[in-house]
N, CA, C and O atoms as a MOPAC input file, in Angstrom:
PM7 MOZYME 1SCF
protein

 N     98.45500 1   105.28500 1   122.17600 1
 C     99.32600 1   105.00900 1   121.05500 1
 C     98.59600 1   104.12900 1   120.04200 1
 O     97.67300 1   103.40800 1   120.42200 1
 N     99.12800 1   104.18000 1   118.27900 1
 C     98.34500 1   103.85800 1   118.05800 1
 C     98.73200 1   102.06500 1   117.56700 1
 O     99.95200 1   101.91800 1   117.48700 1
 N     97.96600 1   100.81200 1   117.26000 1
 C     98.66300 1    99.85100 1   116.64100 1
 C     99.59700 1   100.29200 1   115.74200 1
 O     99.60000 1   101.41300 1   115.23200 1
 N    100.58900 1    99.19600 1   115.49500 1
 C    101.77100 1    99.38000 1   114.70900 1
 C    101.33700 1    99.36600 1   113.29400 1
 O    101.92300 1    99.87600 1   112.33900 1
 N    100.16000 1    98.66900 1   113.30000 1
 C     99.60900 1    98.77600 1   111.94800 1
 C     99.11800 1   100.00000 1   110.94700 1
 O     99.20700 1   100.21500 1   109.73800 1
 N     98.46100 1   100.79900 1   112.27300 1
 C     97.94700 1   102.48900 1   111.74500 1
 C     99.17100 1   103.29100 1   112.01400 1
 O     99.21700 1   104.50000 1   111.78400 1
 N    100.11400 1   102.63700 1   112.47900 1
 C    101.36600 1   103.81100 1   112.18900 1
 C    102.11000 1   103.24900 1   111.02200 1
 O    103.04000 1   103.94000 1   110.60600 1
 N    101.95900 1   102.55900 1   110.65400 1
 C    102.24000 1   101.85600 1   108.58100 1
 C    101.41500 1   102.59600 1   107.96700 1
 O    101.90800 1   103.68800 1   107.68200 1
 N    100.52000 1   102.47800 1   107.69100 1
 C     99.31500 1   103.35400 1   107.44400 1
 C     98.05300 1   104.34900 1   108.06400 1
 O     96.92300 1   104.21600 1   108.53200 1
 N     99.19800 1   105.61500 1   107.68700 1
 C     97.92900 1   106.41400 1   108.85700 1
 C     96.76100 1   106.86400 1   107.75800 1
 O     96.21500 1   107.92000 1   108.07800 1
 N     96.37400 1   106.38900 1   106.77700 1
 C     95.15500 1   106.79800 1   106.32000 1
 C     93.90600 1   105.62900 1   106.30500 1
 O     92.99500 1   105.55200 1   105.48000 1
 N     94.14900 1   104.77100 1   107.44500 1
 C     93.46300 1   103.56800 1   107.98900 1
 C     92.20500 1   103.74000 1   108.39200 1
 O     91.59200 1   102.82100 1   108.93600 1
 N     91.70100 1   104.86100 1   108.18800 1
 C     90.23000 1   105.21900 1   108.54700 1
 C     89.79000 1   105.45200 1   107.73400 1
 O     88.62900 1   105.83900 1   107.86600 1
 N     90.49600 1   105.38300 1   105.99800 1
 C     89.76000 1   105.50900 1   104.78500 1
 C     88.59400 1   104.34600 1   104.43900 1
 O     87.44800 1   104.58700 1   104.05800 1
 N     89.11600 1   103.18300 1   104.64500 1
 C     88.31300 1   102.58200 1   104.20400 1
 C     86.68000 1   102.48700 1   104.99600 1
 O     85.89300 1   101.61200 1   104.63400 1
 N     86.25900 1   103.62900 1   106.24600 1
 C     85.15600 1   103.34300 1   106.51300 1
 C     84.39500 1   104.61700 1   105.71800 1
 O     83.26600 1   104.89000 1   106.12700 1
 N     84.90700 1   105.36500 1   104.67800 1
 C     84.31000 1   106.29000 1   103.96400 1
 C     83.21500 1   105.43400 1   103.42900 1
 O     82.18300 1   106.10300 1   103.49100 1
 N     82.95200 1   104.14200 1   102.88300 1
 C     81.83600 1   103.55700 1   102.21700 1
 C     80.70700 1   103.52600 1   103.02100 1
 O     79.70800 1   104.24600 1   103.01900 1
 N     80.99700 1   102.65200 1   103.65500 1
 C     80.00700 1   102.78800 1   105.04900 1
 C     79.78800 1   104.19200 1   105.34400 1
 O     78.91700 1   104.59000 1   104.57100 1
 N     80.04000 1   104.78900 1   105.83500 1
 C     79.89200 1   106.32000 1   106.33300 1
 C     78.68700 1   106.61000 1   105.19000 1
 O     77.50500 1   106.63800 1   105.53200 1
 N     79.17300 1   106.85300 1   103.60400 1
 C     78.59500 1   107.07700 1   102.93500 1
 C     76.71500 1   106.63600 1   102.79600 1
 O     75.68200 1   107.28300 1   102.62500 1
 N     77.01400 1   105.42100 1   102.95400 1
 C     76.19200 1   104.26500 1   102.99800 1
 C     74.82200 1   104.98600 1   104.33000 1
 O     73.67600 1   105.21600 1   103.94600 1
 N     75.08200 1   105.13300 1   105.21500 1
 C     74.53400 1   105.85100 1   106.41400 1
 C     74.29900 1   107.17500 1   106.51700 1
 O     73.43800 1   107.70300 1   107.22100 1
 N     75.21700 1   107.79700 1   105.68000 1
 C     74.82000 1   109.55200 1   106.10100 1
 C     73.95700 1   109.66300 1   104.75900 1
 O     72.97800 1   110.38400 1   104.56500 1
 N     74.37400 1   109.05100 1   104.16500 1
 C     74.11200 1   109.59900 1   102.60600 1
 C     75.01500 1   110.40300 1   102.11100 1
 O     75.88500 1   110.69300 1   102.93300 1
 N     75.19900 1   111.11200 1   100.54700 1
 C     76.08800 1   111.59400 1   100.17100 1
 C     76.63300 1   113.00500 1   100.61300 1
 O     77.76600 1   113.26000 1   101.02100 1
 N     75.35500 1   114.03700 1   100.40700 1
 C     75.05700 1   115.35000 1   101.02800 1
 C     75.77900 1   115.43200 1   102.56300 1
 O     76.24500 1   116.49300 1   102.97600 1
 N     75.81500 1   114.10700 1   103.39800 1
 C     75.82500 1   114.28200 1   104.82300 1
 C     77.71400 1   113.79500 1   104.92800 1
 O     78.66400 1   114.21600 1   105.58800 1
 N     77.57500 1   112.98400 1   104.14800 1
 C     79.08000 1   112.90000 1   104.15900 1
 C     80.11600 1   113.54900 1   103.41800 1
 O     81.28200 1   113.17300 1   103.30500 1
 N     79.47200 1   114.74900 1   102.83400 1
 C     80.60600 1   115.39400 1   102.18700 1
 C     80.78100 1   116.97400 1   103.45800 1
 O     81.68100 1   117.75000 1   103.77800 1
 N     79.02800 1   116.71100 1   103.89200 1
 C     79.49100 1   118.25900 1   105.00000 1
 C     80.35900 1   117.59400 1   106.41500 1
 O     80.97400 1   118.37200 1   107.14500 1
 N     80.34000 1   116.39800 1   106.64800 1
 C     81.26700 1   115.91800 1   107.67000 1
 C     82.89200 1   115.96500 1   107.00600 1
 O     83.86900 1   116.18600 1   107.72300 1
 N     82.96700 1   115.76900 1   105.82200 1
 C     84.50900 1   115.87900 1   105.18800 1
 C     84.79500 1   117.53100 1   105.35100 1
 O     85.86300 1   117.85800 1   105.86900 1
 N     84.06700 1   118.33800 1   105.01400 1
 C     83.87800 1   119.97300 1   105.18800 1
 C     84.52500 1   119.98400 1   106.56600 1
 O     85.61100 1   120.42600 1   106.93900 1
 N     83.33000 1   119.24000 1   107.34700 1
 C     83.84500 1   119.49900 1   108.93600 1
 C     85.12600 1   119.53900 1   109.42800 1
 O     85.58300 1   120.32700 1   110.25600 1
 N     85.97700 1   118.12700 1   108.54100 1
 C     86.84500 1   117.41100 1   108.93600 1
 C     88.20500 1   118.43000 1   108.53200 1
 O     89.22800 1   118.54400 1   109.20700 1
 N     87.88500 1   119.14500 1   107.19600 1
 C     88.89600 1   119.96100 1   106.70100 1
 C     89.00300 1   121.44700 1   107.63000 1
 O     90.08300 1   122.02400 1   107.75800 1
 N     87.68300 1   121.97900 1   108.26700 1
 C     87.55200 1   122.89400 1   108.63800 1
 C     88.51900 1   122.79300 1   110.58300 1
 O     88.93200 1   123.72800 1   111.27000 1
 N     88.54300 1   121.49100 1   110.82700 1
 C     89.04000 1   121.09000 1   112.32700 1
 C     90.85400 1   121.44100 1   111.89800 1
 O     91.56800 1   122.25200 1   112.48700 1
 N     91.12700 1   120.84200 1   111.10000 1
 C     92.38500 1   120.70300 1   111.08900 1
 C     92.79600 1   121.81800 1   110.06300 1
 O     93.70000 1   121.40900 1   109.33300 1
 N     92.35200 1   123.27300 1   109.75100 1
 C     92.46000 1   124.33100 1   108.85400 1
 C     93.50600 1   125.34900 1   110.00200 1
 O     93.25900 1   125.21000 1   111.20000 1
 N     94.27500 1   126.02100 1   109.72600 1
 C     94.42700 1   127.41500 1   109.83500 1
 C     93.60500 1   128.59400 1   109.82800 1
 O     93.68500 1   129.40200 1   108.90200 1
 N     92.86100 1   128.74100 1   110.74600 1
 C     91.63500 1   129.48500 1   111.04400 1
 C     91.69600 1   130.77400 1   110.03200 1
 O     90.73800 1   131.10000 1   109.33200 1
 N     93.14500 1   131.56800 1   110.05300 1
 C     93.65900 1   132.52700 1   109.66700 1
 C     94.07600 1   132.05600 1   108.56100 1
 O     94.70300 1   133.01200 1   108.10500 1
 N     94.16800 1   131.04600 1   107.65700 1
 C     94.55900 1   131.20400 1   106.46400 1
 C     93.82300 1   130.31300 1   105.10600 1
 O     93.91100 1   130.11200 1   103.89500 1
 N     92.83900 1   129.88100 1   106.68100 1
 C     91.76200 1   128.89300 1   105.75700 1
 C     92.37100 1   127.73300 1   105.22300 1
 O     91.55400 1   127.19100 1   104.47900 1
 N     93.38300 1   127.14100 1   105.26300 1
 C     94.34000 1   126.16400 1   104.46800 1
 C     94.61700 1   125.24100 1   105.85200 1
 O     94.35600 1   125.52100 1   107.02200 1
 N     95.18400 1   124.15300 1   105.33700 1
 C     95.54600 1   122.71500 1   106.33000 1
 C     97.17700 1   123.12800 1   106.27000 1
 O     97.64800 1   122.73600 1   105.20200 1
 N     97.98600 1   123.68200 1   106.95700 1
 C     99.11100 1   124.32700 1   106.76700 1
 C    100.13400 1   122.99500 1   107.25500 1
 O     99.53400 1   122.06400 1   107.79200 1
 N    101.66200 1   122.85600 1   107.09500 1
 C    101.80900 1   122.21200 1   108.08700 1
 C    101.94100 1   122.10300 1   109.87800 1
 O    102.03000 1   121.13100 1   110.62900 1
 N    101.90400 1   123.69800 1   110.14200 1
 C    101.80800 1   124.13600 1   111.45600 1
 C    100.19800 1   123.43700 1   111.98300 1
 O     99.95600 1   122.66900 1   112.91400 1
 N     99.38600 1   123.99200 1   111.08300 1
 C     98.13100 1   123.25400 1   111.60000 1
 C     98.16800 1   121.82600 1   111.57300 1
 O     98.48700 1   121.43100 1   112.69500 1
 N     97.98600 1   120.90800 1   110.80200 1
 C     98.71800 1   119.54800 1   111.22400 1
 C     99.22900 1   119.11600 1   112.04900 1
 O     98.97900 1   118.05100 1   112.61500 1
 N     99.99100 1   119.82400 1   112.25100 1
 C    101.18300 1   119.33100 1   113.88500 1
 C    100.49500 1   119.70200 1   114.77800 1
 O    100.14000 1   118.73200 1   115.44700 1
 N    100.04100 1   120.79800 1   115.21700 1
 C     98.84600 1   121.62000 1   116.04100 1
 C     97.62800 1   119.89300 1   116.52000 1
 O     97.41300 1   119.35600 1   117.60700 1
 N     97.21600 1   119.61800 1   115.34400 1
 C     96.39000 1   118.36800 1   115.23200 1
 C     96.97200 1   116.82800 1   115.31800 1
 O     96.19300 1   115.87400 1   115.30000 1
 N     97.84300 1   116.72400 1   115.37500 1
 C     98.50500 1   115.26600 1   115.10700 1
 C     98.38500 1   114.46100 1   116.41200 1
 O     98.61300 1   113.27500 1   116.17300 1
 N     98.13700 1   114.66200 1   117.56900 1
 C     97.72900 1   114.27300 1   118.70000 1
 C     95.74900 1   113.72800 1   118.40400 1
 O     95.14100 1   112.66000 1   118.34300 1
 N     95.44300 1   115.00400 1   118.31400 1
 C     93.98700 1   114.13600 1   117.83300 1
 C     93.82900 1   113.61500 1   116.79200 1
 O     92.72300 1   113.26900 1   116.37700 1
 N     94.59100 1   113.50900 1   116.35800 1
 C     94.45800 1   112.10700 1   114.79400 1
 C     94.99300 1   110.84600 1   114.86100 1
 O     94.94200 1   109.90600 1   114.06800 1
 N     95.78100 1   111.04000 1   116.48300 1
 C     96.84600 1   109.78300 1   116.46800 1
 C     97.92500 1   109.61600 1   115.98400 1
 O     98.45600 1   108.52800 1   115.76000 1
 N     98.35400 1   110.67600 1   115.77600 1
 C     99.57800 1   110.76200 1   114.65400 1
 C    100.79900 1   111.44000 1   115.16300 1
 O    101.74000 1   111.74400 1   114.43000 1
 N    100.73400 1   111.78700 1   117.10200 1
 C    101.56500 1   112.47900 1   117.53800 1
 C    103.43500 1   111.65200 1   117.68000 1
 O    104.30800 1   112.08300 1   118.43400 1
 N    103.58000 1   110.52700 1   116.79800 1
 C    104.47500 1   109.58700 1   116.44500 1
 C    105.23000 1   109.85900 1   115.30900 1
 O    106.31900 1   109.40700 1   114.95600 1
 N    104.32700 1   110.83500 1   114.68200 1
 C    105.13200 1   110.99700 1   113.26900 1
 C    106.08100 1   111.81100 1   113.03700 1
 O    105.86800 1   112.80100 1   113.73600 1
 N    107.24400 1   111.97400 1   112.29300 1
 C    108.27600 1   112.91000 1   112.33900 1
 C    107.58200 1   114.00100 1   111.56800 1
 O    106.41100 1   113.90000 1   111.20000 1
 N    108.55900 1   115.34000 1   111.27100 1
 C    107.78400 1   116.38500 1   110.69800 1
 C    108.01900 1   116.12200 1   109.33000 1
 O    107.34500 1   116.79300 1   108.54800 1
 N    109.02700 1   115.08800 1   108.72700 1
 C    109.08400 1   114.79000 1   107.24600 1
 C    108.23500 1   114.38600 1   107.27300 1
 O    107.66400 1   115.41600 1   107.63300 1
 N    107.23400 1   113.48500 1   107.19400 1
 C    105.98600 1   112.57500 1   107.91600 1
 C    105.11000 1   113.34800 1   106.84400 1
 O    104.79300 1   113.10500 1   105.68000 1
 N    104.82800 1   114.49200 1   107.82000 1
 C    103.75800 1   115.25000 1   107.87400 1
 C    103.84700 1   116.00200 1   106.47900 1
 O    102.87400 1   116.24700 1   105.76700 1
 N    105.03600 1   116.29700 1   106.22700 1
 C    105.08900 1   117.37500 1   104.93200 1
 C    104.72000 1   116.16100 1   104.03000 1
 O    103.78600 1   116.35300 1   103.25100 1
 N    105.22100 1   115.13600 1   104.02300 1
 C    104.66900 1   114.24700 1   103.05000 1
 C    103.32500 1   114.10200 1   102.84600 1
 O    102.76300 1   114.03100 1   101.75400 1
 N    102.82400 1   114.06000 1   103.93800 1
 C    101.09600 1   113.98900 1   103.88900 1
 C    100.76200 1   115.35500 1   102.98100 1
 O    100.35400 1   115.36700 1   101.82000 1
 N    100.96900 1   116.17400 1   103.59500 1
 C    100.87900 1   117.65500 1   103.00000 1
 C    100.98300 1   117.49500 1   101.47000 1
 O     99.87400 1   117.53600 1   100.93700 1
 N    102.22100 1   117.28900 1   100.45000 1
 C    102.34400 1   117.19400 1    99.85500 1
 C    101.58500 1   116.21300 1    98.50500 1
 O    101.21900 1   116.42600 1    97.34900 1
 N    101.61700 1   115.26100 1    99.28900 1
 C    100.49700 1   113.97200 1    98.62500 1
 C     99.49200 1   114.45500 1    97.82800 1
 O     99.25000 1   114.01200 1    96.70600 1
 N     98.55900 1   115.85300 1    98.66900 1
 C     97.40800 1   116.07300 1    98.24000 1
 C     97.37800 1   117.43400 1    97.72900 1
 O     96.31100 1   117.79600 1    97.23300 1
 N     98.77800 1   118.62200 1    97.76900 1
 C     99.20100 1   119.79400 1    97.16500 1
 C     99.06300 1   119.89300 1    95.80900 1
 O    100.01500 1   120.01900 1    95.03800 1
 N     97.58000 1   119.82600 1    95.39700 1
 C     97.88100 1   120.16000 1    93.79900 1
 C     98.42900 1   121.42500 1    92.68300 1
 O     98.67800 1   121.35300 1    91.48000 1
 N     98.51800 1   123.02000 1    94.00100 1
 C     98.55200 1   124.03000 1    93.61900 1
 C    100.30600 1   124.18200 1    93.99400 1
 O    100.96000 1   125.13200 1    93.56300 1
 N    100.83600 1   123.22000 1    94.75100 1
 C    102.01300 1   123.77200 1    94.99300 1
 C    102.63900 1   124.56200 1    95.63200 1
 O    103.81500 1   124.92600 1    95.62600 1
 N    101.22700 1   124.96900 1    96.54700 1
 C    101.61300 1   125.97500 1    97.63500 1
 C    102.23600 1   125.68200 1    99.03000 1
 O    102.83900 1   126.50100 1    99.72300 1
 N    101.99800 1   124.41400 1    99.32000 1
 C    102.77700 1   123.79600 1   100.13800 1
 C    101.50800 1   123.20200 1   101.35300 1
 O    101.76500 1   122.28000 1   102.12600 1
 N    100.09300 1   123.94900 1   101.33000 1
 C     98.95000 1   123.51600 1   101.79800 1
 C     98.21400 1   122.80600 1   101.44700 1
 O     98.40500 1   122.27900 1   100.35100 1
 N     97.46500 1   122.59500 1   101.94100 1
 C     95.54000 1   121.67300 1   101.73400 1
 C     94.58600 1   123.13700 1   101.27500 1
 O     94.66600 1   124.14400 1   101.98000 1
 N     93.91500 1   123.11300 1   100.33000 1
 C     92.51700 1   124.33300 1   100.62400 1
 C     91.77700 1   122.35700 1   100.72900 1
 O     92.06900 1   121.16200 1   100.68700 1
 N     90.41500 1   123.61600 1   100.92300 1
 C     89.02300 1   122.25200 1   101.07700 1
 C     89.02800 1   121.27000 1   100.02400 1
 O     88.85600 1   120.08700 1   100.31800 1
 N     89.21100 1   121.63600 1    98.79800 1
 C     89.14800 1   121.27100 1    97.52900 1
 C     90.03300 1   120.16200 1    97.22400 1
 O     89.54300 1   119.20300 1    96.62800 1
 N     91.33600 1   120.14400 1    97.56100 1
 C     92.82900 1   119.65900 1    97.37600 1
 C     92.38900 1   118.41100 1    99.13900 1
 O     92.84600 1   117.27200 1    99.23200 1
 N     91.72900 1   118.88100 1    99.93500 1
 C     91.53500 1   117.53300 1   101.11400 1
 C     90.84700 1   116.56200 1   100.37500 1
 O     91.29400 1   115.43400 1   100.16900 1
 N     89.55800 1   117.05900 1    99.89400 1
 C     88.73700 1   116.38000 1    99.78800 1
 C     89.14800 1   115.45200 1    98.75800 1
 O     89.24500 1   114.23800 1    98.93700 1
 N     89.42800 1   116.16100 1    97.48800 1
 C     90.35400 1   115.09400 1    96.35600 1
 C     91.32800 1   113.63800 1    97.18000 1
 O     91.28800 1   112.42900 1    96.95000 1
 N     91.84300 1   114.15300 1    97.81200 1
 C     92.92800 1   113.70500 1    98.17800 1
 C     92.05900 1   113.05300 1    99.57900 1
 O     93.03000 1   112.68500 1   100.24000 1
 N     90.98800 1   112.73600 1   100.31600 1
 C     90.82600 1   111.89400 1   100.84400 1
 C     89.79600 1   110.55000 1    99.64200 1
 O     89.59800 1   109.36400 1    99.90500 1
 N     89.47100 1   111.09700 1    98.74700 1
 C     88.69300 1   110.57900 1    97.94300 1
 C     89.73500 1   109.29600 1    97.28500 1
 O     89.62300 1   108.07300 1    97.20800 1
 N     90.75800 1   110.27300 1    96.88000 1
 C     92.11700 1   109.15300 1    96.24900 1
 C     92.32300 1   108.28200 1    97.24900 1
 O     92.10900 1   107.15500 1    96.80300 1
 N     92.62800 1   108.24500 1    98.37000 1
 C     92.93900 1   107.58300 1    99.39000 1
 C     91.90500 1   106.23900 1   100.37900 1
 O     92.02000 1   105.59300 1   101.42000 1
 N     90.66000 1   106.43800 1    98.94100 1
 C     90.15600 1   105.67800 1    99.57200 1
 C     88.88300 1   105.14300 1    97.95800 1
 O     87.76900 1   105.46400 1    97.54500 1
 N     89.89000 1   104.29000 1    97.61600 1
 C     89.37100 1   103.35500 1    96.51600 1
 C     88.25600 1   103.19700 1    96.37200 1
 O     87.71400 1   103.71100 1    95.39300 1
 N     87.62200 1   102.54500 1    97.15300 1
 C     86.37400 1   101.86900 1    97.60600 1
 C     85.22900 1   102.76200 1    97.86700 1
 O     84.24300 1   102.37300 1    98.49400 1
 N     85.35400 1   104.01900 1    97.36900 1
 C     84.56000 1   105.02200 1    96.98400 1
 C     84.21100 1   105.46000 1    95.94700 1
 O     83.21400 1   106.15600 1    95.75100 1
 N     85.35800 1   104.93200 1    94.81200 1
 C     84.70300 1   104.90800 1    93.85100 1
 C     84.34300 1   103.88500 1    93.00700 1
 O     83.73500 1   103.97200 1    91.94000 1
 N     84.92200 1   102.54400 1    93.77500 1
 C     84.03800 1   101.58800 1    92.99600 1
 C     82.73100 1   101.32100 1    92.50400 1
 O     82.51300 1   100.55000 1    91.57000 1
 N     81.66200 1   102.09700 1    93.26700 1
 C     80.46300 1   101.75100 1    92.74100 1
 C     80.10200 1   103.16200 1    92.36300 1
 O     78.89400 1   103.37000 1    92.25000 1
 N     80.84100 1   104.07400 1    92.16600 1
 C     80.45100 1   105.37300 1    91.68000 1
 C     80.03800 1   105.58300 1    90.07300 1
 O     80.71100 1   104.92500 1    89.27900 1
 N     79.44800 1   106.06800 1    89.76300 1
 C     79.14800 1   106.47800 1    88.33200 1
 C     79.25500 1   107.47200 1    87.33700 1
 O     78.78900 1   107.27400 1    86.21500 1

């Protein structure tokens, strides 16, 4: 289970995107974000669905969350309105979620 703290905030692993960065380099940390979108995708529809999510919410730590929860997450980062994630719409949307990535960006 996870602290009460990462169930306040389950995007609590954003802030080690700098670091990460910092170590892989940029190239290396954008194909691990690839990775990251490709784990939790709908094999069959290529998209982060909310079925896939829930499918995943145990290995994210997140098997606590209700399914409003989840559509919210979903939604957060839905820029097309389709009700999914593509790669494009994660990646934005882990980028937003984590400030301190673009502070020293240019």
């Amino acid at each position: 289970m996870l602290p009460m703290k990462a169930l306040d905030d389950p995007f609590l692993f954003e802030d080690s995107f700098p670091s990460m960065i910092q170590r892989l380099g940029k190239d290396a940390f954008m194909w691990e974000l690839c990775n990251g979108f490709r784990l939790l995708m709908d094999v069959n529809k290529g998209l982060i669905t909310f079925e896939s999510l829930k499918r995943n919410t145990f290995m994210l730590g997140l098997q606590e969350m209700e399914d409003e929860e989840l559509v919210c997450m979903l939604r957060e980062g839905d820029l097309d309105g389709d009700g999914a994630l593509n790669q494009m719409e994660f990646c934005i949307l882990m980028f937003r979620l984590s400030p301190g990535l673009m502070d020293g960006s240019n």
